[in-house]
C-alpha positions in Angstrom: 23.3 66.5 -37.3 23.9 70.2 -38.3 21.6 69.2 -41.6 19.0 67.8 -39.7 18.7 70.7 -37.2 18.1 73.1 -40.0 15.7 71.6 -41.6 12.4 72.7 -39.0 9.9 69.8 -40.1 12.7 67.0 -39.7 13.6 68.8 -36.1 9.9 68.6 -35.1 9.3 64.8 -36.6 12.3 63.7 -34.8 11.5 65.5 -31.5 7.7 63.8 -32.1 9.3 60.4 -32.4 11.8 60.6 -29.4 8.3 62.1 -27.2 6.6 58.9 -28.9 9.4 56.5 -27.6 8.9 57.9 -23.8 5.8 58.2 -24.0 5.5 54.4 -24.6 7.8 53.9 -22.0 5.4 55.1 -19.1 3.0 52.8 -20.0 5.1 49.7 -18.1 4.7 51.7 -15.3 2.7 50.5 -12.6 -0.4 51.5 -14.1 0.3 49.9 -17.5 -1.5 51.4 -20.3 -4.9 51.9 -18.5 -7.0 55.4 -18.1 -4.3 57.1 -15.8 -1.9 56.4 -18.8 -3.9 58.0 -21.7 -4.8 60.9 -19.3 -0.7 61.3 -18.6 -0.9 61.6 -22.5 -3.8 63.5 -23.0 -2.1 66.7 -20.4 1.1 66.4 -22.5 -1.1 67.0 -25.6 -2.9 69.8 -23.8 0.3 71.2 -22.3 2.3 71.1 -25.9 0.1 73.4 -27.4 -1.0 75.6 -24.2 2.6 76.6 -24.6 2.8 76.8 -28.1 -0.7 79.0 -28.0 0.7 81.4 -25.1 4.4 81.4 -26.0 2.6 82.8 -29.4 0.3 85.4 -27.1 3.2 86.3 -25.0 5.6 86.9 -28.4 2.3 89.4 -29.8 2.4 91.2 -26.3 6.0 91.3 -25.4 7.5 91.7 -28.2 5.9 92.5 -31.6 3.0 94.8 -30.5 5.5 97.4 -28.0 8.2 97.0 -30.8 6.0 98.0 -34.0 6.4 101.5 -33.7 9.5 101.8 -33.8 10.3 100.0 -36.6 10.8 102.4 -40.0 7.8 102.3 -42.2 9.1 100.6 -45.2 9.9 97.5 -43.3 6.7 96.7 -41.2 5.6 94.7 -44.5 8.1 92.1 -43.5 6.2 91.5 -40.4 2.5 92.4 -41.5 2.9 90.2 -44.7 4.6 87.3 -43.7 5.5 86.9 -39.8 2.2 87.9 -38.5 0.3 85.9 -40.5 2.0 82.6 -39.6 2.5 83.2 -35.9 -1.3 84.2 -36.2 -1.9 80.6 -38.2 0.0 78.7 -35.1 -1.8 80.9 -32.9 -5.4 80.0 -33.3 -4.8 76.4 -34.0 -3.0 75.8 -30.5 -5.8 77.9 -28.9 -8.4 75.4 -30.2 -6.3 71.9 -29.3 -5.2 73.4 -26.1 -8.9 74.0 -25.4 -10.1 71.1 -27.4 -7.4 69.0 -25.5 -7.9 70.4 -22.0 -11.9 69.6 -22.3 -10.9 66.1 -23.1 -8.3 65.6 -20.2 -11.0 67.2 -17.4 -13.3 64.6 -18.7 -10.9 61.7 -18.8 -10.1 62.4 -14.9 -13.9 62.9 -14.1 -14.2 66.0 -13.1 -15.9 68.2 -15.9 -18.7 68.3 -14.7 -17.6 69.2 -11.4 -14.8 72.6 -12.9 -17.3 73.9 -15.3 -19.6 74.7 -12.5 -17.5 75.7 -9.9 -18.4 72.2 -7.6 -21.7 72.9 -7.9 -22.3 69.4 -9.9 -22.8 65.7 -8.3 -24.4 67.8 -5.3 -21.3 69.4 -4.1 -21.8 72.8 -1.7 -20.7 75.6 -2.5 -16.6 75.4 -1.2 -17.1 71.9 -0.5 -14.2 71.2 -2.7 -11.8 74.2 -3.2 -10.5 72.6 -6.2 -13.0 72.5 -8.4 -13.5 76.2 -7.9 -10.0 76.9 -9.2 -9.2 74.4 -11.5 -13.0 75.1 -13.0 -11.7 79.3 -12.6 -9.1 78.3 -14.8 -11.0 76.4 -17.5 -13.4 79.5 -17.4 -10.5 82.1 -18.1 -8.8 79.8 -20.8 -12.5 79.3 -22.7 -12.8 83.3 -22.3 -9.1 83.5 -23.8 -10.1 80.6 -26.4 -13.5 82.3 -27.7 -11.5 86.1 -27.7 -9.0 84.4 -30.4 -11.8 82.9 -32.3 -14.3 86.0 -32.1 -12.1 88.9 -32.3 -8.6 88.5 -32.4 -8.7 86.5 -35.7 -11.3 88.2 -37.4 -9.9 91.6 -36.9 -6.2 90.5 -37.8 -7.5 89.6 -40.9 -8.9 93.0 -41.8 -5.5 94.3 -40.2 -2.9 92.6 -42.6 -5.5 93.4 -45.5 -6.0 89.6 -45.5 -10.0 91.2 -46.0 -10.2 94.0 -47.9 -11.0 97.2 -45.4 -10.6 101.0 -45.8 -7.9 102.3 -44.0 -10.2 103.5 -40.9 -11.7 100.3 -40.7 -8.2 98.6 -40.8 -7.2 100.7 -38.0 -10.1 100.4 -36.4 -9.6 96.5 -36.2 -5.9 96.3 -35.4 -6.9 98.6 -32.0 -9.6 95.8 -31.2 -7.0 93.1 -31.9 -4.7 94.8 -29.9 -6.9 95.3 -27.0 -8.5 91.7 -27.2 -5.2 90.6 -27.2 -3.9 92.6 -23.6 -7.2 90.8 -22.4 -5.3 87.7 -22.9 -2.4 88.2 -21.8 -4.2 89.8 -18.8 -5.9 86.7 -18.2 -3.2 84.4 -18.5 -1.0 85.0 -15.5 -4.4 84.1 -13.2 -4.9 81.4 -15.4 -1.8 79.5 -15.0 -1.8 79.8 -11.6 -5.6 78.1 -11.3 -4.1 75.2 -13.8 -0.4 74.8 -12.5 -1.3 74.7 -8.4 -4.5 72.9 -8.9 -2.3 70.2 -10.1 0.0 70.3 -7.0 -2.0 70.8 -4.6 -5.5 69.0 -5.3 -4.4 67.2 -8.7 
């Protein structure tokens, strides 16, 4: 077991297979394997790698960024040329299946439509249906969060870490913007969750 444990990929295949078992479990449920199912599956998905994408957000804010300066100068290579760069790689890529994935799972349930424009679509008025307004709140501060990886964060990381080749100005320059795109996140995830997680208890 030991063996298998320290080997990461054989942890995660394993973990994968046992999720996969359950997973097919729930569909003799009542509801079988019909739309409720594959939407069941569909949040997992979404909710695997929205915590993989802010676990990684919440590592960069709590953790790496406040602790930086104080680390001596001949070691912050160890993080700039090889931790950064993969959290950064898990980073992104759960940002866009977490977004990707949450898109999919509004439209599986049928309400798209409805949380990208507040309740405003199918002829609801305005507060008609509180949910829509806060689940669609939270969809709006995760795509803000999504594009802000995308746009900035990523880009300017690059020049950063010297992935592109920047004078020193400009790499400093970019590793503020970073930095402050970044607090912007982590800003708006605290609101965010709340929209997601109580709009599943209470109107979900």
């Amino acid at each position: 077991m030991a063996g298998l444990l320290s080997n990461f990929r054989n942890t995660i295949i394993l973990s994968v297979i046992l999720a996969l078992v359950m997973a097919f479990g729930f569909g003799h449920s009542p509801h079988g394997f019909d739309d409720a199912y594959f939407s069941a599956v569909f949040r997992v998905v979404h909710v695997f790698f929205g915590i993989l994408w802010i676990g990684l957000l919440y590592y960069f804010n709590f953790v790496q960024i406040r602790v930086m300066p104080q680390i001596p100068a001949e070691l912050k290579p160890a993080i700039s040329k090889y931790i950064a760069p993969e959290a950064l790689f898990w980073f992104r890529w759960a940002a866009l299946a977490t977004w990707v994935m949450g898109v999919i799972l509004a439209y599986s349930r049928g309400y798209l439509g409805e949380a990208a424009t507040l309740g405003l679509w199918g002829g609801y008025t305005p507060g008609s249906d509180m949910g829509f307004v806060f689940i669609g709140v939270g969809m709006w501060l995760a795509t803000i969060m999504f594009l802000n990886v995308w746009g900035v964060i990523w880009p300017n990381q690059k020049r950063a870490l010297g992935i592109v080749v920047v004078d020193d100005a400009a790499k400093a320059k970019a590793a503020r913007m970073a930095m402050l795109f970044s607090r912007i996140n982590t800003l708006l995830s605290i609101p965010m969750l709340v929209c997601m997680t109580m709009y599943q208890t209470l109107f979900g």
